[in-house]
N, C-alpha and C positions, 0 to 999 in steps of 0.2 A: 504493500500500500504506500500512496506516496498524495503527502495531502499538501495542496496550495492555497495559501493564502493570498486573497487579493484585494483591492478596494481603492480609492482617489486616496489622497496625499490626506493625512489627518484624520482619518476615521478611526483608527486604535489596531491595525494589522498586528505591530510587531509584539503588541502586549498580549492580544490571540496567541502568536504562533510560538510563544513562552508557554501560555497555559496549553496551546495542544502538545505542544512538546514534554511536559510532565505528564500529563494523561497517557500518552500515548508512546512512550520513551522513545522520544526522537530527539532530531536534530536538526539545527534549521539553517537553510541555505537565502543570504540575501539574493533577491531580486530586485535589487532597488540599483537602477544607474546611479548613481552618485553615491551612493554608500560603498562602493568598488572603490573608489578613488582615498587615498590617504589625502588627513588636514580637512577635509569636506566635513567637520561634524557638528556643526552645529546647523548650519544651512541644510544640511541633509536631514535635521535631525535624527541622525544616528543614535543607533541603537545604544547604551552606555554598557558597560562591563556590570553596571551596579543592576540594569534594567534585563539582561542578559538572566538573573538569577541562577546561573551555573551552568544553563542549557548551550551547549556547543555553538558557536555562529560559525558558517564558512561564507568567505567571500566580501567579506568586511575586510577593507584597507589592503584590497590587492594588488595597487594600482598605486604606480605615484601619477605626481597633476602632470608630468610631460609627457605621462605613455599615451598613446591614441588605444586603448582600450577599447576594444570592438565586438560587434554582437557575435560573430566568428569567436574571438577569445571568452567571454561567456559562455556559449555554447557547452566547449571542450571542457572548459572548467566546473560549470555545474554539469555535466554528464559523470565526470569524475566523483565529485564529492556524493552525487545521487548512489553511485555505485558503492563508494570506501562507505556510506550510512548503510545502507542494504547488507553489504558483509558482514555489517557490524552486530547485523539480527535487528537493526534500527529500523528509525521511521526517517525516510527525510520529509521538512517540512518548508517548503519554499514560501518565502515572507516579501511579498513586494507590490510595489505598481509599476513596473514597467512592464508592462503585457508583450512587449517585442522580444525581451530578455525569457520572458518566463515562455513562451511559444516555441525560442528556440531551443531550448532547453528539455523540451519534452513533445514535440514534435516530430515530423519525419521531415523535416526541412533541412537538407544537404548545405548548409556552407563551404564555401572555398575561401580559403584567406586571401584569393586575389579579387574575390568580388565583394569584399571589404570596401573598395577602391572607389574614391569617388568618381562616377560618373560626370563629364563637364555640361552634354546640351549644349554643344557649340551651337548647335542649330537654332534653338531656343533664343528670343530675347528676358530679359530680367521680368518683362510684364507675363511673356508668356508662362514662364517658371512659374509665376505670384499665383499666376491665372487659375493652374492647375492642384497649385496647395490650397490654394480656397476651394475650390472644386471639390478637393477631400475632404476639408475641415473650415468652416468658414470661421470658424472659434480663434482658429489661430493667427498668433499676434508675428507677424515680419515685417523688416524694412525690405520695399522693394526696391529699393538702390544697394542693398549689398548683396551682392550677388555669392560671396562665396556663402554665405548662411542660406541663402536661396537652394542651392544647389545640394547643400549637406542633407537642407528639411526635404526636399524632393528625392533626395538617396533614399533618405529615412522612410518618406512616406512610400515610396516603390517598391523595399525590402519587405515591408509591413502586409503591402498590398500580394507579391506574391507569397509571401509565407502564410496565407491566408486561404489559398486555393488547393484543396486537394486534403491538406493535412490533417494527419493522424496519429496519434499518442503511440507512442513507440515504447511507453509501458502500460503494466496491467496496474488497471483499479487506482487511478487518479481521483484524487476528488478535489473538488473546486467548493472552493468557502469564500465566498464577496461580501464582505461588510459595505451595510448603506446606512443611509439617514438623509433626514430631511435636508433636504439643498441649502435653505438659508439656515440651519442648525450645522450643516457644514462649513459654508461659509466665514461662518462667525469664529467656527471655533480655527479655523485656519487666520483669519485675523486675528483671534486674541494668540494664536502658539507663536505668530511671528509679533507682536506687541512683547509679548514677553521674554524674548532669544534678541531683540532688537539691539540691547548694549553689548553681550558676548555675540553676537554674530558681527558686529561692527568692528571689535575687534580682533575679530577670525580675520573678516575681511583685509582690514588695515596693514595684514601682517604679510598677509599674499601681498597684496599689492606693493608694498614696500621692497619685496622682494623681483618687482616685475616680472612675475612666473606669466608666461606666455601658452597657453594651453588651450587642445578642443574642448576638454572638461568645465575649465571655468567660462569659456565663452558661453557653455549650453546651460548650466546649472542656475537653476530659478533664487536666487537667494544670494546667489554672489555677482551675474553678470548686469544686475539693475542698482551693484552698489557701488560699480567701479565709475560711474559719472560722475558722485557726488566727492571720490576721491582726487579726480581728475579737475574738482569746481566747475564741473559744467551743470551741475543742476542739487537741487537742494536734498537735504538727507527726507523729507518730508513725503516730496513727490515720487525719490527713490522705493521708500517702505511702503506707499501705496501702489508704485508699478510692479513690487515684489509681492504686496496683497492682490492684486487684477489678475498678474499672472498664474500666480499659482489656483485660485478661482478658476481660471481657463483651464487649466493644468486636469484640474479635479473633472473638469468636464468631460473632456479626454478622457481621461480613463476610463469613465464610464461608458461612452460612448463602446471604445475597444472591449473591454471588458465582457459590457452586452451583446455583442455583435461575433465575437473573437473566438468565447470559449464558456463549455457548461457548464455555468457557474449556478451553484446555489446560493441562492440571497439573502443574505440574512440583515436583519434590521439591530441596531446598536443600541443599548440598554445603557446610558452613559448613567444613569442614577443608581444602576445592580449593574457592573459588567458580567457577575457572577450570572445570571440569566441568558446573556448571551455568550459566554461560552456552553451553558447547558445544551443550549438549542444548535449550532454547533455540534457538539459531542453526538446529537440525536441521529443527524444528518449522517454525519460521519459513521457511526454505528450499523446504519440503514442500509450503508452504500459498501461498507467493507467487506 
């Protein structure tokens, strides 16, 4: 059995897949793009050592900021740890919201590390590139003058698109756990976790930048790449933490959207007043399905 957790950014995954993990003596494999990456912990809200309570993490801090850390190197590495858990008589238990990570991971989707490679679209103009990510997703937030982020989200969104067709879980007895809740009850509570990270994530930030770490990671990552204007004094710390609240909002939307659409997820609604209630419900499903 091999159970995944999934849900938008801020709904309480990683605190789940702690308590499926002692229920069910596993072990838990991130799926979170940026919790891969070392120094990402506070913006990522990373998991802590302390929040951890004993249960194994793999995949946390595998990356430094200048690897290009690719869905190809995920793949191979959570197949591996999927495996070394299983041997172990364990459970592994994948904890994430990157639905692209977690597809490939447990799919029959063939990677090659040369089609990692960005594609250019020389044929393409910048409008027609824009044209075609709205076309995907009208949610999402780009400059249509920069063309290399153009190109990467168009990688992104075409990798997404074929790993989408055809594919089939290449193990037995997956089960899928999607924590939800009400949208402006998510909302909220994603503006109040960035309200309160606001001073140690400022300076998390402060200290990369000081460093001029030059990275795909800190370009993409929702929580650091809206803080490095107000470093630079092009725009104020204000408007920064509300573009860092908008996006991740859009963020959460995405996921859902993928989530529903992507893979069979059962849905479970979040109990923030007893979380004890939803892990029961949870444990029911899981029980149902083993």
């Amino acid at each position: 059995m091999i159970i995944c957790v999934v849900g938008p950014t801020g709904v309480g995954k990683s605190k789940l897949g702690v308590s499926l993990a002692k229920i069910y003596n596993g072990e838990v494999i991130n799926a979170d793009s940026v919790a891969i990456y070392k120094y990402l912990d506070i913006g990522s809200a990373k998991i802590t050592l302390k929040e951890q309570e004993g249960i194994p993490h793999h995949l946390i801090d595998v990356a430094n900021l200048e690897d290009n850390y690719t869905i190809y190197d995920y793949q191979k590495d959570a197949r591996k740890a999927i495996s070394q858990i299983l041997e172990k008589g364990k459970v592994p238990i994948l904890v994430g919201g990157s639905g692209l990570y977690i597809k490939s991971a447990l799919y029959d989707y063939n990677l090659e590390e040369e089609n990692t490679k960005d594609k250019e679209y020389e044929e393409l103009s910048n409008e027609d590139i824009y044209n075609k990510i709205k076309a995907y997703d009208e949610s999402i937030e780009i400059d249509k003058n920069n063309r290399r982020r153009l190109v990467r989200m168009l990688n992104k969104i075409s990798k997404e698109i074929i790993i989408s067709k055809d594919a089939k879980l290449i193990y037995d007895n997956v089960i899928f756990i999607g924590l939800t809740t009400d949208t402006n009850l998510l909302y909220e509570r994603i503006n109040k976790r960035l309200d309160d990270m606001i001073i140690p994530l400022i300076d998390e930030v402060d200290n990369l930048y000081r460093k001029n770490i030059k990275s795909k990671a800190l370009e993409n990552a929702i929580g650091y790449k809206e803080l490095f204007p107000f470093f630079r004094h092009e725009q104020t710390l204000e408007s920064c933490v509300e573009q860092i609240k908008q996006n991740s909002r859009n963020y959460a939307k995405r996921q859902f959207t993928f989530f529903k659409h992507q893979l069979p997820v059962n849905w479970v609604n979040v109990n923030y007043e007893d979380f004890s209630k939803t892990i029961l419900e949870c444990v029911k499903i899981i029980d149902n399905q083993k």
